[in-house]
Backbone as JSON Lines, residues from 0, in Angstrom:
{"i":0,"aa":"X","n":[0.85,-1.17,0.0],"ca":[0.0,0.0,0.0],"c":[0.9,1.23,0.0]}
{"i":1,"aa":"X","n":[0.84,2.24,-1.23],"ca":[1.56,3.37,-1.28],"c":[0.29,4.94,-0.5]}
{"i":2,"aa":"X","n":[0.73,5.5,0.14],"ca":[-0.27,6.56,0.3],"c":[-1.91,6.2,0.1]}
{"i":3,"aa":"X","n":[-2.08,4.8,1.16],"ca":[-3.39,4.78,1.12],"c":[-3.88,3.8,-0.31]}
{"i":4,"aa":"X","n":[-3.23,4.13,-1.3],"ca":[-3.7,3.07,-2.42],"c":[-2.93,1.32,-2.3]}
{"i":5,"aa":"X","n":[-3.58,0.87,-2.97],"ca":[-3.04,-1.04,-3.25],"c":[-2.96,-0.81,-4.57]}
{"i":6,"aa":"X","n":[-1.54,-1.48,-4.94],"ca":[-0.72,-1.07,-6.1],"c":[-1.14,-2.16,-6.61]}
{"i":7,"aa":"X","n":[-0.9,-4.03,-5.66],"ca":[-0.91,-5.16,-5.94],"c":[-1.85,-5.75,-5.26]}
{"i":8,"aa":"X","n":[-2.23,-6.72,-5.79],"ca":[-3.49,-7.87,-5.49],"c":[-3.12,-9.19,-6.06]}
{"i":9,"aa":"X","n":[-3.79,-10.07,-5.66],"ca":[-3.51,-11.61,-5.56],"c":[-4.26,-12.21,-5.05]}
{"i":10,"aa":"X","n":[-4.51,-13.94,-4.96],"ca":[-4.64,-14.54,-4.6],"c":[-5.14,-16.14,-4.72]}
{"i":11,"aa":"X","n":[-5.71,-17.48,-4.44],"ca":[-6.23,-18.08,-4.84],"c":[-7.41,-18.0,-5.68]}
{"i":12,"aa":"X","n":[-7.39,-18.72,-6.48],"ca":[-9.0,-18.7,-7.9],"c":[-9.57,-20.11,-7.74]}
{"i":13,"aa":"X","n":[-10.69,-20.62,-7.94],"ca":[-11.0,-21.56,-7.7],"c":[-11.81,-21.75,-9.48]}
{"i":14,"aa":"X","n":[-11.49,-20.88,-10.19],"ca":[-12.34,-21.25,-11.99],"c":[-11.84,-22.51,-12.24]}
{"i":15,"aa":"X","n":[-10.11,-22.62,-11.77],"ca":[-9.12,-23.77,-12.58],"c":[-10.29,-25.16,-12.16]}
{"i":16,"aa":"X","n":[-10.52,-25.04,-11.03],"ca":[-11.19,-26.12,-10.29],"c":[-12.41,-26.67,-10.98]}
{"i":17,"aa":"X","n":[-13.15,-25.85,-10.88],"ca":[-14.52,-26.01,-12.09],"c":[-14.38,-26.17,-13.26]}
{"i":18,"aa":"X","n":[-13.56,-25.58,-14.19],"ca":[-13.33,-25.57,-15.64],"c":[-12.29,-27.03,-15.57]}
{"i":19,"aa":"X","n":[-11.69,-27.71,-14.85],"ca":[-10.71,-29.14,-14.6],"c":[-11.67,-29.93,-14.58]}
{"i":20,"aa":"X","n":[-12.43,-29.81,-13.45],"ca":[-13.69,-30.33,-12.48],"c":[-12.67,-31.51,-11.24]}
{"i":21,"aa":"X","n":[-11.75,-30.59,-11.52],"ca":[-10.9,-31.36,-10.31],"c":[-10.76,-30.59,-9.12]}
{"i":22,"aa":"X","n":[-11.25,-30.81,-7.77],"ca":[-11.16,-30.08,-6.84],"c":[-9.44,-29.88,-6.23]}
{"i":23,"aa":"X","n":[-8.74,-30.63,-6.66],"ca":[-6.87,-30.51,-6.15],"c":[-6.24,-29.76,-6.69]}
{"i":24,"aa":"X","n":[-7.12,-28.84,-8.4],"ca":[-6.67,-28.04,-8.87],"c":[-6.59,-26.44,-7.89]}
{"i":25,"aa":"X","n":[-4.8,-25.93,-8.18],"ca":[-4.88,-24.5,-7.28],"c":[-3.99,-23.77,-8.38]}
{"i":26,"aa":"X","n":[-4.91,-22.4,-8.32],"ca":[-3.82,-21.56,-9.02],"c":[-4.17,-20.5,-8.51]}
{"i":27,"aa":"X","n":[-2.59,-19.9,-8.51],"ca":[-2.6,-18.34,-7.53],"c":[-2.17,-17.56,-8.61]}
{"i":28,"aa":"X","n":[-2.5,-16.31,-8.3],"ca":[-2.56,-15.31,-9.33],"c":[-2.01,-13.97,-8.62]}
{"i":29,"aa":"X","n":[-1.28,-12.88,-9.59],"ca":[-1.21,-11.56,-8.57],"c":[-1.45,-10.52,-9.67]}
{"i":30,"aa":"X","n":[-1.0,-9.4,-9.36],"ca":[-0.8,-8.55,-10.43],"c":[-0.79,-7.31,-9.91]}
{"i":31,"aa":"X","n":[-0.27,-6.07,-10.57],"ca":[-0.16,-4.88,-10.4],"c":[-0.93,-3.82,-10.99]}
{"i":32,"aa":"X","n":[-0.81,-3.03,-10.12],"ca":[-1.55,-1.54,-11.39],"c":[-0.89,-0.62,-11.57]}
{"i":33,"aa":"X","n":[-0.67,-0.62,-12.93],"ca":[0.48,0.04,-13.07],"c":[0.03,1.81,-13.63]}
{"i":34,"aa":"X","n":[-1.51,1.56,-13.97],"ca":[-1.84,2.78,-14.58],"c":[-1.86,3.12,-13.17]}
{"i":35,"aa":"X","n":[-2.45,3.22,-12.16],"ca":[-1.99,3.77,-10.58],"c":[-0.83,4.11,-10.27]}
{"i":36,"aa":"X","n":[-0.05,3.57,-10.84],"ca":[1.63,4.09,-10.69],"c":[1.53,5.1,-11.71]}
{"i":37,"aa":"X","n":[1.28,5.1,-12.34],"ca":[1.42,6.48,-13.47],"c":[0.39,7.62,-12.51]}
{"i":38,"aa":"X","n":[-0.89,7.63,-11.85],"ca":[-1.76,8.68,-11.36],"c":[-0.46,8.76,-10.05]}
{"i":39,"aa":"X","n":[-0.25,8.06,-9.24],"ca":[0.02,8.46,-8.02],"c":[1.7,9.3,-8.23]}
{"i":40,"aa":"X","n":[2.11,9.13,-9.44],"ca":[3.31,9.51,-9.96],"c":[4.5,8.48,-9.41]}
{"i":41,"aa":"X","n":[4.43,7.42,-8.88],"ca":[5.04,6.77,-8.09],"c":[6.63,5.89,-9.27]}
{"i":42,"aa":"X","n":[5.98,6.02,-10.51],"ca":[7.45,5.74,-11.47],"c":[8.0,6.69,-11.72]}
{"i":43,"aa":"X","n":[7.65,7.95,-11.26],"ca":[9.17,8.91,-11.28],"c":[9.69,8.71,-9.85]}
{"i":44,"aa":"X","n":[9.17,8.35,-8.82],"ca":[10.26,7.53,-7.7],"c":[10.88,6.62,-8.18]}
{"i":45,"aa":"X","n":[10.17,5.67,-8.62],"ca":[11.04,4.68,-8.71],"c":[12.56,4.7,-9.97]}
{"i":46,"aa":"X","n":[11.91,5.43,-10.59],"ca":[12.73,5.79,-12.16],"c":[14.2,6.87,-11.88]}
């Protein structure tokens, strides 16, 4: 969390499971926002 915002998110999905129809299926997922890094100006810190 930069100034109150969440840059990144993640976590378990359970679609793999249903679309397999195997319940042992796990897939984790994450990802960023990067257009949020462009509003919060946070890639001219990092840059």
């Amino acid at each position: 969390m930069v100034e109150g915002i969440e840059l990144v998110d993640g976590g378990f999905v359970d679609w793999t499971q249903k679309l397999l129809g195997n319940k042992k299926e796990r897939l984790l997922i994450s990802g960023t926002g990067i257009d949020l890094q462009f509003i919060t100006g946070m890639l001219d810190k990092i840059i």
